[in-house]
N, C-alpha and C positions, 0 to 999 in steps of 0.2 A: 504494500500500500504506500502511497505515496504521500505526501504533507497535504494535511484537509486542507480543503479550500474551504473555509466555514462558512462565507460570504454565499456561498452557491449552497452548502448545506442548508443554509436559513432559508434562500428562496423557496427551495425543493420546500421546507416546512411551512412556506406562506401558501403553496400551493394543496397542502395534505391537509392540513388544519383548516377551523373555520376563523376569523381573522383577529374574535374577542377573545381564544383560545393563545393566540400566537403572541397577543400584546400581552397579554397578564403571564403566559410562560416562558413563553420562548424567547423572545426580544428581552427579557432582563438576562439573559444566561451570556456570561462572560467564557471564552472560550479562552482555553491557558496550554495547552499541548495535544498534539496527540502520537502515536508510534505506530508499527505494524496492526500493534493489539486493542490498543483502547483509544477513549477518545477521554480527553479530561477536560472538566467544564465548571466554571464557578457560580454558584447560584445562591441568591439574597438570603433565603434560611433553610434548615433544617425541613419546615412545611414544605418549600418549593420544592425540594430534592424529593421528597416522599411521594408529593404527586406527580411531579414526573417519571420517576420509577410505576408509578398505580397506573396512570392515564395514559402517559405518552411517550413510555420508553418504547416501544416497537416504531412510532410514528419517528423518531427521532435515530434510530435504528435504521429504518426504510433512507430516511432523507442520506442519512452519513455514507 
């Protein structure tokens, strides 16, 4: 795998999501690395992180 282009990841999740979904999740997530295997991503709190594991970890999955 190559260096996420995260900029094109987000689109791909503006396109998957519906758009009050993407503003209240996805647009706060600070992107900080990623390698062959993961992708690492900074997120406002502990609640954020949990729904997006619940809700939209495969959506987020798909996009990457």
């Amino acid at each position: 795998m190559q260096q996420l282009d995260w900029t094109k990841a987000l689109n791909r999740m503006r396109d998957i999501v519906p758009k009050a979904q993407f503003l209240s999740w996805i647009e706060p997530l600070e992107f900080i690395e990623s390698d062959e295997k993961s992708v690492r991503l900074g997120v406002p709190s502990r609640f954020h992180e949990e729904m997006l594991k619940s809700a939209l970890r495969q959506h987020l999955v798909d996009a990457i």
